[in-house]
C-alpha positions in Angstrom: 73.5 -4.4 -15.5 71.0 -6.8 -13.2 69.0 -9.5 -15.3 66.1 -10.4 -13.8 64.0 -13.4 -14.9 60.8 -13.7 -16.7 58.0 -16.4 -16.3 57.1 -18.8 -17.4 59.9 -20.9 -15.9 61.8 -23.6 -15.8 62.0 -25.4 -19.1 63.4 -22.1 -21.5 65.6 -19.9 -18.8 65.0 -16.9 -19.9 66.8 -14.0 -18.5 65.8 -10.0 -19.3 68.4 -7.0 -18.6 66.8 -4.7 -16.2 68.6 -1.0 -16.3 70.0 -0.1 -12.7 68.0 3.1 -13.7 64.7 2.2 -13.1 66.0 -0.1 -10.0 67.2 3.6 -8.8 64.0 4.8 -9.2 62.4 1.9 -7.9 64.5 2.3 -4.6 64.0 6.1 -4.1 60.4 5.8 -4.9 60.2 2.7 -1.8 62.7 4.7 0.9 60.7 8.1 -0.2 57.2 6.3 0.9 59.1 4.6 3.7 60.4 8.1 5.4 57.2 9.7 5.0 55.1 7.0 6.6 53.1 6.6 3.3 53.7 2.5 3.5 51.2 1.8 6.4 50.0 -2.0 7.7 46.3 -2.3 8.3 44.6 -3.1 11.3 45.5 -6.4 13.3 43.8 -8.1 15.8 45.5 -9.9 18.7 44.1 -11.3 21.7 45.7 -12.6 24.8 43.9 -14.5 27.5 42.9 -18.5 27.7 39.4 -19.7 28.2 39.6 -22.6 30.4 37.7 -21.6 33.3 38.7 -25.0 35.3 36.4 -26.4 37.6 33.7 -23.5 39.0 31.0 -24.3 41.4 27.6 -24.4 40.3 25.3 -21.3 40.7 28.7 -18.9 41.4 29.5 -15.9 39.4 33.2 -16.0 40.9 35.1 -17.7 38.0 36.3 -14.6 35.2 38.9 -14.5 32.7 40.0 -11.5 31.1 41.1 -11.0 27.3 43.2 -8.4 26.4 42.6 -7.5 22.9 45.0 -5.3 20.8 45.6 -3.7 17.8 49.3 -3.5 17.0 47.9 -2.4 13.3 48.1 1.3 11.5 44.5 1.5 11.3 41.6 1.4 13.6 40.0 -2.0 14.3 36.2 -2.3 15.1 34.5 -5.0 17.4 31.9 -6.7 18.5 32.4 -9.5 20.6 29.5 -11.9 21.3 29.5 -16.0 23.1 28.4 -19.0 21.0 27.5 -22.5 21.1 25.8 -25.3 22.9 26.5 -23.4 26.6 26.5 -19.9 25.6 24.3 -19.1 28.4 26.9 -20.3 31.3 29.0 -17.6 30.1 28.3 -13.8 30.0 30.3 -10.7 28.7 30.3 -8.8 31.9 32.5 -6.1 31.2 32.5 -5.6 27.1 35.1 -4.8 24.8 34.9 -1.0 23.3 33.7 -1.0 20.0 36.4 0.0 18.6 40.4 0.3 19.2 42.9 2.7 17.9 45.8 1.7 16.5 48.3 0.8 18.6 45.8 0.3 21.2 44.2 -2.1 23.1 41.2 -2.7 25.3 39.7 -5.5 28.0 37.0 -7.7 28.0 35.8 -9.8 30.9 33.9 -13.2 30.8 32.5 -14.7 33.3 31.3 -18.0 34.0 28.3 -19.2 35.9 27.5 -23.1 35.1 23.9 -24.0 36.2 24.2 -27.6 36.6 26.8 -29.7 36.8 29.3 -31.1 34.2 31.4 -29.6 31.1 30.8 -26.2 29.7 31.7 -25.3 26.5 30.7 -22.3 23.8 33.2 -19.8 21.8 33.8 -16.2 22.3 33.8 -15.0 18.8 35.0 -11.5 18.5 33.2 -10.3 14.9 36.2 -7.5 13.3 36.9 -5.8 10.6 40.1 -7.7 9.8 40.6 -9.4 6.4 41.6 -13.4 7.5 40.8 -13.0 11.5 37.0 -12.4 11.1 35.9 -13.2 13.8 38.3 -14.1 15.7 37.3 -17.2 17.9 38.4 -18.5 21.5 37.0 -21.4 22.8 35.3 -21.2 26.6 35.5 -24.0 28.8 34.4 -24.6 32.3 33.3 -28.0 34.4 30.5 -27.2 36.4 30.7 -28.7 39.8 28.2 -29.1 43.2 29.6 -28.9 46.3 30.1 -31.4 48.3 27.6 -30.6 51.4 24.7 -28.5 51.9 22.9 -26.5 54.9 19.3 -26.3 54.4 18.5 -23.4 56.8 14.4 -22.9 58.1 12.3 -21.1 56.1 10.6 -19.2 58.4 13.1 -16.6 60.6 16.6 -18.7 60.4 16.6 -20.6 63.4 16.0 -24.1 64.0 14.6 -25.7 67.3 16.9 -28.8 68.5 14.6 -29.2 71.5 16.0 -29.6 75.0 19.4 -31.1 74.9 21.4 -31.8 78.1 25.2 -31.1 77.1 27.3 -34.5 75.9 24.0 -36.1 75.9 23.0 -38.0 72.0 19.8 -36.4 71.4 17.2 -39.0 71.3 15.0 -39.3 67.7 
């Protein structure tokens, strides 16, 4: 015989015989379930990938991260991932996520960041799913926006610009 105990604990202790029948038919009922696949986890969400773009130039569309998001889950997941927050426009899904994943499946999703002005960038990738506790699930994007450090103004008229006569190793006169 097993005793289990019964709540409401701890001042009276008290302790209830349970039969090792039912516990047998506890256990065959659990490894029956368990060797048919009956017991199945939901779907899971889990995304790999940072969002710290690091410094990008301003006006560039060269600075991406991708996310890898999975579902190691039993079920399928469903997404829809969209960007957030005070510089929401400096980042753009370029390549989205599919809208859903099977289980055991995963898919990609490609941000890319393109600051229009100088200084810190920052806005959330939140991925909107449909599991319980991880909805959405949220990644924070950040990026400094920097100008570079000299610039060619070229003419505006066919690309060249007239120095004038200049004999060689001569300053050119103002």
């Amino acid at each position: 015989m097993i005793l289990s105990t019964s709540t409401p604990l701890p001042s009276a202790m008290k302790t209830t015989p349970l039969p090792i029948r039912l516990l047998t038919v506890l256990a065959t009922a659990f490894l029956l379930a368990f060797s048919t696949g009956a017991v199945t986890a939901a779907q899971d969400i889990f995304v790999s990938g940072g969002g710290a773009f690091g410094n990008v130039l301003v006006n560039t569309n060269t600075s991406t991260k991708t996310f890898t998001i999975s579902n190691p889950g039993d079920a399928g997941l469903t997404l829809a991932p969209t960007i957030n927050g005070a510089d929401a426009s400096e980042f753009i899904i370029t390549t989205p996520a599919a809208g859903s994943v099977a289980a055991k499946d995963s898919t990609t999703l490609i941000v890319t960041c393109t600051p229009t002005s100088p200084g810190a960038k920052s806005a959330t990738l939140s991925i909107a799913n449909n599991v319980a506790g991880k909805d959405p699930t949220d990644i924070p994007l950040t990026a400094t926006g920097t100008a570079p450090d000299i610039t060619v103004d070229q003419a505006a008229d066919d690309g060249t610009k007239a120095f004038g006569s200049v004999q060689r190793g001569a300053p050119r006169s103002a």
